[in-house]
Backbone as CSV, one residue per row, in Angstrom:
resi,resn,N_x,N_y,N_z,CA_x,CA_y,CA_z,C_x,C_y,C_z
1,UNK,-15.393,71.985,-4.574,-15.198,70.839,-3.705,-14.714,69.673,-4.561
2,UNK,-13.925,69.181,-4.204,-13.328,67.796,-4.995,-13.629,66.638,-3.871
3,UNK,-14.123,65.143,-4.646,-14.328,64.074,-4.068,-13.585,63.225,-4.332
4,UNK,-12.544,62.404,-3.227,-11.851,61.467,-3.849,-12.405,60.433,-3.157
5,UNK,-12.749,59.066,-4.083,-13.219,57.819,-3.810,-12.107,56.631,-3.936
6,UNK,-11.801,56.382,-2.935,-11.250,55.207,-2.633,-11.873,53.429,-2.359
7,UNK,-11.694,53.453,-3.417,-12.775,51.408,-2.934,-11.948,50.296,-3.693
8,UNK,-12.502,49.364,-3.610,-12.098,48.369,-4.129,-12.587,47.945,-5.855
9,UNK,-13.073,48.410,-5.937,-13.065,48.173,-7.461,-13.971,49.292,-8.628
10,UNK,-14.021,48.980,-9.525,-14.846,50.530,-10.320,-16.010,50.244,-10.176
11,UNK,-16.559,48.804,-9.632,-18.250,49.453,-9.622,-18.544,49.716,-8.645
12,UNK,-18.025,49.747,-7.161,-18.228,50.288,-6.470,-17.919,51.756,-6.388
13,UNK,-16.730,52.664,-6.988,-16.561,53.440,-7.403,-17.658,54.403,-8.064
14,UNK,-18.382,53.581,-8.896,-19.534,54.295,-10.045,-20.820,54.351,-9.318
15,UNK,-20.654,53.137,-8.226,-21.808,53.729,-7.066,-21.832,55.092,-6.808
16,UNK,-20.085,55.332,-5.678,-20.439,56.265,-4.861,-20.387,57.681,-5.983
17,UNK,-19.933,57.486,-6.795,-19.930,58.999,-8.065,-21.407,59.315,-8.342
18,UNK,-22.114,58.174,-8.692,-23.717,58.273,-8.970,-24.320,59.047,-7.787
19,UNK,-24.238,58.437,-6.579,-24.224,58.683,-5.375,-24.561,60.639,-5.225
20,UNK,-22.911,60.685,-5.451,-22.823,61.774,-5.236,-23.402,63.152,-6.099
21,UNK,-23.647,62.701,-7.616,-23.945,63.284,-8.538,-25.480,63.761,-8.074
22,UNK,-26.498,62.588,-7.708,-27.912,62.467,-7.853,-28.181,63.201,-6.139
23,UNK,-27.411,63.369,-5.371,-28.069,63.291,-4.026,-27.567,65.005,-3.786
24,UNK,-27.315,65.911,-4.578,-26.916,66.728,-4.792,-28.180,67.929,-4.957
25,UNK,-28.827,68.813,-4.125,-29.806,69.289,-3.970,-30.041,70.461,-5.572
26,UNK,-29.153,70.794,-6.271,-29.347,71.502,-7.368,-28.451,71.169,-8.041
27,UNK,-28.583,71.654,-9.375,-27.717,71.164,-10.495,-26.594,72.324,-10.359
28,UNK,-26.610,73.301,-10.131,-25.277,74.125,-9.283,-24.496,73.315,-8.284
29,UNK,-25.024,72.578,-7.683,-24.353,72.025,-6.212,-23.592,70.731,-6.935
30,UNK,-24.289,69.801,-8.128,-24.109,68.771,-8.378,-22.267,68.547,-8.880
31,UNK,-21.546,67.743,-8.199,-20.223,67.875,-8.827,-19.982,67.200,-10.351
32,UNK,-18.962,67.660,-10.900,-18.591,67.290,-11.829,-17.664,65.848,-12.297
33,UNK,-17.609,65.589,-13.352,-16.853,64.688,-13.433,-15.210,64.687,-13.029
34,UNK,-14.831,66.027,-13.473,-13.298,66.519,-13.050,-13.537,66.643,-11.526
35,UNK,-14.730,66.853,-10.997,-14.420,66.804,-9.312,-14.141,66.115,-8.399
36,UNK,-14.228,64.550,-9.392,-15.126,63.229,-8.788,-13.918,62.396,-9.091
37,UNK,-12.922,61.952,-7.935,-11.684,60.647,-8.327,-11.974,59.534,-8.235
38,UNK,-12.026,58.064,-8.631,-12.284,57.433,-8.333,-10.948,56.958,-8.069
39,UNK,-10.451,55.917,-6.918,-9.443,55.308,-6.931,-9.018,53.834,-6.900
40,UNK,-9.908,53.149,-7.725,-9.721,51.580,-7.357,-8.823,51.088,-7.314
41,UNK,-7.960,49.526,-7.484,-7.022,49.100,-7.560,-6.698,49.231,-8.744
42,UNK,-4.903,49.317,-8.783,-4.504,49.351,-10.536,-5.165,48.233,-11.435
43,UNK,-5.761,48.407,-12.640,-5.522,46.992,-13.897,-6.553,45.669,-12.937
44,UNK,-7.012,46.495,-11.739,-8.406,45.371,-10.842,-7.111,44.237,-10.698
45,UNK,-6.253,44.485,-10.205,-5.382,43.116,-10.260,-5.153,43.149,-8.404
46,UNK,-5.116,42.484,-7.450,-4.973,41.966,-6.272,-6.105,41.993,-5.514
47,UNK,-5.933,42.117,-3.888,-7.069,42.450,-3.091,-7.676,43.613,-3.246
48,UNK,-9.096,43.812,-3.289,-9.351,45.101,-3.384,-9.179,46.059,-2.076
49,UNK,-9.211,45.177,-0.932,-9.382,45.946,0.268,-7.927,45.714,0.975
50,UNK,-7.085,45.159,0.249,-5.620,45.559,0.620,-5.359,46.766,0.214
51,UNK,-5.666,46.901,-1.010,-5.574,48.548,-1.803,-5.987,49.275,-1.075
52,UNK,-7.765,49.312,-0.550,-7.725,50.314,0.317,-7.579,50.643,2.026
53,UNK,-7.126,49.814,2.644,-6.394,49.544,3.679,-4.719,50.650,3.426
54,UNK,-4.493,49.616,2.295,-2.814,50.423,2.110,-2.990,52.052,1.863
55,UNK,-3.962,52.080,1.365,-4.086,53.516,0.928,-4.774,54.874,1.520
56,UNK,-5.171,54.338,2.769,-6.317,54.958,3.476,-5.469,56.236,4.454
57,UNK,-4.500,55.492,4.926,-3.980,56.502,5.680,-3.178,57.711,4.998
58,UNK,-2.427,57.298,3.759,-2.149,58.873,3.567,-3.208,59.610,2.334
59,UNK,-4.223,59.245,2.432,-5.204,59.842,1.385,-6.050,61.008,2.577
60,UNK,-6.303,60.064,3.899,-6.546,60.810,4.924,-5.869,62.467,5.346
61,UNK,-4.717,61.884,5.159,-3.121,62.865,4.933,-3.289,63.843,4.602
62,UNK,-3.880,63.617,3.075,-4.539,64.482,1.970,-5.325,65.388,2.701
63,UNK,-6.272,64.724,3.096,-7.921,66.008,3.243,-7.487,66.711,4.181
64,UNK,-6.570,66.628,5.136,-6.110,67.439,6.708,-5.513,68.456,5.933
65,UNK,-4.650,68.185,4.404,-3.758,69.286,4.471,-4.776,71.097,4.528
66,UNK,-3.705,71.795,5.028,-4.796,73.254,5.375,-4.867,73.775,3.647
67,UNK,-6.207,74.260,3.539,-6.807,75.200,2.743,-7.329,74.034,1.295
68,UNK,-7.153,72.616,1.771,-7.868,71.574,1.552,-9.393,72.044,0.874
69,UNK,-10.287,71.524,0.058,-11.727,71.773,-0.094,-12.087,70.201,-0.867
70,UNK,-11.996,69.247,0.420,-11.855,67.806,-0.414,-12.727,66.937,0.825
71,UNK,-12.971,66.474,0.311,-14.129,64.888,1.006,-13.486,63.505,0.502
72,UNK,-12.955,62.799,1.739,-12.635,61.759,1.039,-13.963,60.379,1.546
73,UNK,-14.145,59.718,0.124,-15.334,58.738,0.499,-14.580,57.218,0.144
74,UNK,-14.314,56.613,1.064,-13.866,55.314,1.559,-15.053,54.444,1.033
75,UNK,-15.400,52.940,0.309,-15.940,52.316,0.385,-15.125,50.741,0.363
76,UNK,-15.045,49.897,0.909,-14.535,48.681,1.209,-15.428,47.767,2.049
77,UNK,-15.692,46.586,1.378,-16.688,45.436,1.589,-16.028,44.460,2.593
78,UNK,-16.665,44.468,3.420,-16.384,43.543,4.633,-16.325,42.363,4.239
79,UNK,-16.620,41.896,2.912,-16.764,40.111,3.006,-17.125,39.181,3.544
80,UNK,-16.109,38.503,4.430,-16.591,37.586,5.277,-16.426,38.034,6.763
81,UNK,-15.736,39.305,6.776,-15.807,39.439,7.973,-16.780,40.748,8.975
82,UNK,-16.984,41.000,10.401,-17.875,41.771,10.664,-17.400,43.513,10.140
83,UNK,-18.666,44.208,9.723,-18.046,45.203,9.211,-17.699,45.889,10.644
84,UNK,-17.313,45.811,11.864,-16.851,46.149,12.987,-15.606,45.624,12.561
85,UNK,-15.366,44.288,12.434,-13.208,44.091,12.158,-13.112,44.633,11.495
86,UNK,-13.274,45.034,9.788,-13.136,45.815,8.677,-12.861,47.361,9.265
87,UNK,-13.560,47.947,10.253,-13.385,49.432,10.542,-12.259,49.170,11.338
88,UNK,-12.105,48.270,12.314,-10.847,48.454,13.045,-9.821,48.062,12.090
89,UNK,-9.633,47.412,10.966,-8.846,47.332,10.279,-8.291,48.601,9.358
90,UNK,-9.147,49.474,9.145,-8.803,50.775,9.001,-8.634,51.814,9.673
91,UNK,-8.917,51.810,10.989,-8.469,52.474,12.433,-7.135,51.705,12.492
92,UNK,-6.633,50.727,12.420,-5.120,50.455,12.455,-4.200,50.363,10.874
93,UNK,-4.786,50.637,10.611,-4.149,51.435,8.883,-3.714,52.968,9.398
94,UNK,-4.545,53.887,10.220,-3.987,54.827,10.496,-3.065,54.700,11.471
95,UNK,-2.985,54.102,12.234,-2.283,54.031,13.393,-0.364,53.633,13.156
96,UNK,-0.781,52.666,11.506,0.515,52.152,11.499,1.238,53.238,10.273
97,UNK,0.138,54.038,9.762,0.714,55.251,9.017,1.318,56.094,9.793
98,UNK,0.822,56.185,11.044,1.439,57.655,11.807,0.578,58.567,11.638
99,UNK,-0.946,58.224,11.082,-1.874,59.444,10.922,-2.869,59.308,12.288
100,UNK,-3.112,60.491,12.668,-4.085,60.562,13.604,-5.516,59.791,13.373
101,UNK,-6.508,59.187,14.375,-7.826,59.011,13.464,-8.563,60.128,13.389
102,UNK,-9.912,59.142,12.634,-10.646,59.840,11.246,-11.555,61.024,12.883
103,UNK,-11.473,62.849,12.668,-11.949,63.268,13.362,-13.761,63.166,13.039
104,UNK,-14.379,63.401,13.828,-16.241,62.912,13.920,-16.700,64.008,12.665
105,UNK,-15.779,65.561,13.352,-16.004,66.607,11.983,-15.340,66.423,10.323
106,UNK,-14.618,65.491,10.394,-13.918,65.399,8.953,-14.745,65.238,7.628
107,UNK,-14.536,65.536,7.347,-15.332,65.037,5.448,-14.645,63.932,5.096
108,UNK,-14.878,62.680,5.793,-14.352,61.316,5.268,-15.434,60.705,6.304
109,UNK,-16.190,59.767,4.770,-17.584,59.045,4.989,-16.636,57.057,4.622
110,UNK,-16.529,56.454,5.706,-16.444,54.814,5.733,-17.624,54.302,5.322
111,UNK,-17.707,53.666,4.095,-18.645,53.085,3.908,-18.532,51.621,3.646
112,UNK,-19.130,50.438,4.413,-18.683,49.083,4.767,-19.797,48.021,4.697
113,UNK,-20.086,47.863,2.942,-21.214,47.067,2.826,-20.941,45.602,3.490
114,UNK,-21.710,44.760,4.210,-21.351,43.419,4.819,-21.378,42.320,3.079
115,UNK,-20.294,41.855,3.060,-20.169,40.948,2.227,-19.842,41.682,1.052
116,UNK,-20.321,42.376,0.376,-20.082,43.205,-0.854,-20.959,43.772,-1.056
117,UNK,-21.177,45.134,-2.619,-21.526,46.254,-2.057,-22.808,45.847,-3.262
118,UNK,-22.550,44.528,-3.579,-24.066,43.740,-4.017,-25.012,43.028,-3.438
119,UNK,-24.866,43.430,-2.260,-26.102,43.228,-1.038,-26.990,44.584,-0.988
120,UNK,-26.580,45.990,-0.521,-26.645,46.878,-0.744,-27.487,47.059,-1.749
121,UNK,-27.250,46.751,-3.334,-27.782,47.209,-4.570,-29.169,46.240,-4.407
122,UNK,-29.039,44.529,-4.219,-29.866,43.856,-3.892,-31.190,44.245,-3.258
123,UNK,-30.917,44.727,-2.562,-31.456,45.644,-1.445,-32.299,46.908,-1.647
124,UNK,-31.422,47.582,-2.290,-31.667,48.717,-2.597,-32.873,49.069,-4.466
125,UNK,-32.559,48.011,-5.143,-32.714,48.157,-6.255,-34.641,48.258,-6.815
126,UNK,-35.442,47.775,-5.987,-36.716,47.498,-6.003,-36.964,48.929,-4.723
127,UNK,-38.160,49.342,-4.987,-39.145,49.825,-4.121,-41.018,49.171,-3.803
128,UNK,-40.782,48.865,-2.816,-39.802,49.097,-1.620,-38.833,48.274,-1.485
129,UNK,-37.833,48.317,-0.516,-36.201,47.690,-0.964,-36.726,46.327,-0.646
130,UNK,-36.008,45.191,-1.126,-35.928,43.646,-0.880,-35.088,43.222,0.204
131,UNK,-35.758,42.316,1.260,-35.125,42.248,2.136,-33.714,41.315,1.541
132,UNK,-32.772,41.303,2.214,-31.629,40.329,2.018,-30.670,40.168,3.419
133,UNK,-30.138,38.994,3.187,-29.094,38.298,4.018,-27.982,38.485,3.269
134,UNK,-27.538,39.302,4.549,-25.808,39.967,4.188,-24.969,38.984,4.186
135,UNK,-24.920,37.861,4.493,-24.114,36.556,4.399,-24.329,36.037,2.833
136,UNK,-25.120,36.234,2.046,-25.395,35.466,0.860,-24.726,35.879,-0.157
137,UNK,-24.164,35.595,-0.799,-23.930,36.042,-2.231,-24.875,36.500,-3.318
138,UNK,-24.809,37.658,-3.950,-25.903,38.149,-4.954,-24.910,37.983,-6.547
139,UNK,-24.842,36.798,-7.147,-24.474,36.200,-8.317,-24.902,37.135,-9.254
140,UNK,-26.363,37.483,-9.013,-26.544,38.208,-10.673,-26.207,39.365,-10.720
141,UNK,-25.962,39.987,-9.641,-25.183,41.708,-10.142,-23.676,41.066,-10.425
142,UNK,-23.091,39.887,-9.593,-21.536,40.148,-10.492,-21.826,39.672,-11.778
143,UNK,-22.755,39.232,-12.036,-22.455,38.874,-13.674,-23.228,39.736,-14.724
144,UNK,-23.564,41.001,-13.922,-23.661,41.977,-14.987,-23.712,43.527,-14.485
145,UNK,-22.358,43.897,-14.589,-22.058,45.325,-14.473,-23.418,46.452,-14.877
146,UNK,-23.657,46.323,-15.590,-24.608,47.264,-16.265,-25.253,48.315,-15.515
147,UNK,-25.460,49.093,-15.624,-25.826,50.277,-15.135,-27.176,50.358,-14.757
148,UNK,-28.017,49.795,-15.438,-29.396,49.598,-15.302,-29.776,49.086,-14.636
149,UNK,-29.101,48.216,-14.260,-29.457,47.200,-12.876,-29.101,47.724,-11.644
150,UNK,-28.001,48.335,-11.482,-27.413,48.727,-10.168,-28.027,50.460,-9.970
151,UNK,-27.709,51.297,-11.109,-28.680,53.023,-10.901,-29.671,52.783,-10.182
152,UNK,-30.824,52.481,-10.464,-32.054,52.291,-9.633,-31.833,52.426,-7.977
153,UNK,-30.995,51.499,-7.626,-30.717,51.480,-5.897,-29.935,52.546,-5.556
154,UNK,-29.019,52.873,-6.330,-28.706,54.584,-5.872,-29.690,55.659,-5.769
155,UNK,-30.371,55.571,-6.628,-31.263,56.510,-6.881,-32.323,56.331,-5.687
156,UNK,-32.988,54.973,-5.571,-33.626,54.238,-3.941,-32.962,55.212,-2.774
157,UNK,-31.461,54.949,-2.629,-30.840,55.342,-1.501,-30.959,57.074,-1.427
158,UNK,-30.448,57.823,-2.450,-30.811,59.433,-2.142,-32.037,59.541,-1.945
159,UNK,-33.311,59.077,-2.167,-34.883,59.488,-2.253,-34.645,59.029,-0.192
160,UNK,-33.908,57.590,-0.031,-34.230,57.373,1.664,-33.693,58.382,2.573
161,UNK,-32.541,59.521,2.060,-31.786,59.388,2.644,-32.132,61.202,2.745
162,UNK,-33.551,61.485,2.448,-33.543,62.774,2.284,-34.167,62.988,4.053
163,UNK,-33.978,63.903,4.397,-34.009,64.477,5.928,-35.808,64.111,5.964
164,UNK,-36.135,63.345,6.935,-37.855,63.076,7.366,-38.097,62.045,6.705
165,UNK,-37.628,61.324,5.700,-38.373,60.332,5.068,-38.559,59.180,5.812
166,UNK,-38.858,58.549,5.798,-39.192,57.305,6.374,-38.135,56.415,5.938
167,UNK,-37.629,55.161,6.958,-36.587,54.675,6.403,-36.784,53.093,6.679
168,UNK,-37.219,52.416,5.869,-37.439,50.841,6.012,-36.478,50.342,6.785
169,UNK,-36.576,48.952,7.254,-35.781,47.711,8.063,-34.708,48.024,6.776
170,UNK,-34.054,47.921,7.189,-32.612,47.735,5.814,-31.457,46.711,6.697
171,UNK,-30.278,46.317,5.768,-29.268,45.373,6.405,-29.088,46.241,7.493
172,UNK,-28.300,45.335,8.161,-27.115,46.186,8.828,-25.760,46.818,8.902
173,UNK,-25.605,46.432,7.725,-24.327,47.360,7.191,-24.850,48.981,6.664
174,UNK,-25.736,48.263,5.820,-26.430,49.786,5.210,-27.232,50.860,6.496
175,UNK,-27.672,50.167,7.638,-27.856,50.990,8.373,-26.508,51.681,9.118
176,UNK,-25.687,50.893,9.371,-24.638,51.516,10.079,-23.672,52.359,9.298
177,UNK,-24.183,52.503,8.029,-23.759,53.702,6.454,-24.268,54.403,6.824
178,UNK,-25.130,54.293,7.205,-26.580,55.824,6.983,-25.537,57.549,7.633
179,UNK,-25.335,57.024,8.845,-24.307,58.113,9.145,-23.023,58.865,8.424
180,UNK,-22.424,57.785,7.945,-21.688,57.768,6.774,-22.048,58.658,5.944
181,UNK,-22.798,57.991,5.285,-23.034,59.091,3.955,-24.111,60.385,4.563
182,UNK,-24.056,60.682,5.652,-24.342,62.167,6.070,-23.210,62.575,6.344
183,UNK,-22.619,62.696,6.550,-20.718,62.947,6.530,-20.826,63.833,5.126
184,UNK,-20.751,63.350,4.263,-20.753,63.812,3.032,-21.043,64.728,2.476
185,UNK,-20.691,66.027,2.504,-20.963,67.487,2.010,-21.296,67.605,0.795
């Protein structure tokens, strides 16, 4: 199985790879690094979610083709706007590609943190998770990439996300993920 990740920048990228690595029921199942694309913007230079807007529809393209064995995982941060405009903004990314939309059975998981995908980690990073306001800015994850800070809430999210567990009040972006990343083979 190959995963291609499309987002707006590499740490959101290193999310969904972590993501995918850890939530992986055996170390047979777990993908590899050669399995795992990340696709951010070139050199981090423009919008990140112009990149993946522009790029969504023929990556889509991609996973339809027949005898395919690919998952594509979309992540793009709503910002300032509702992550409802953000999805229709990529429902008309396909539309103006000429690609059909995303089918309910496809292996392509939208994932649409409200504001950025450092609400989410905010959130996610303590047990039990910290509440937060998806309108706010979380300053101290952009000012430090580090791995140590942000792993933890991935690791939070596969332990929530296992079938029966109990699942706290969370944002509402991250709840309206939850489906999302069951998509995800």
């Amino acid at each position: 199985m190959e995963y291609t990740i499309l987002c707006e920048d590499q740490k959101s990228g290193d999310f969904v790879r972590r993501f995918l690595k850890r939530r992986a029921r055996s170390s047979r199942s777990r993908p590899t690094d050669g399995q795992i694309r990340v696709l951010p913007p070139p050199d981090g230079r423009g919008s990140g979610a112009q990149h993946v807007l522009q790029k969504y529809a023929a990556r889509l393209a991609l996973l339809r083709r027949p005898g395919a064995a690919k998952v594509l995982v979309v992540m793009v941060d709503a910002d300032n706007l509702a992550v409802r405009e953000r999805l229709e903004q990529l429902a008309e990314a396909l539309r103006a590609g000429g690609v059909a939309p995303r089918g309910a059975d496809e292996p392509a998981a939208l994932l649409v943190p409200k504001r950025n995908i450092q609400t989410w980690i905010e959130h996610l990073r303590t047990a039990p998770p910290t509440p937060v306001q998806e309108d706010e800015p979380y300053p101290e994850f952009e000012s430090t990439g580090r791995r140590e800070y942000w792993a933890p809430a991935v690791d939070q999210l596969v332990v929530l996300l296992v079938p029966g567990s109990p699942w706290p009040e969370c944002p509402p972006s991250l709840s309206a993920a939850l489906p999302e990343f069951a998509r995800i083979p």
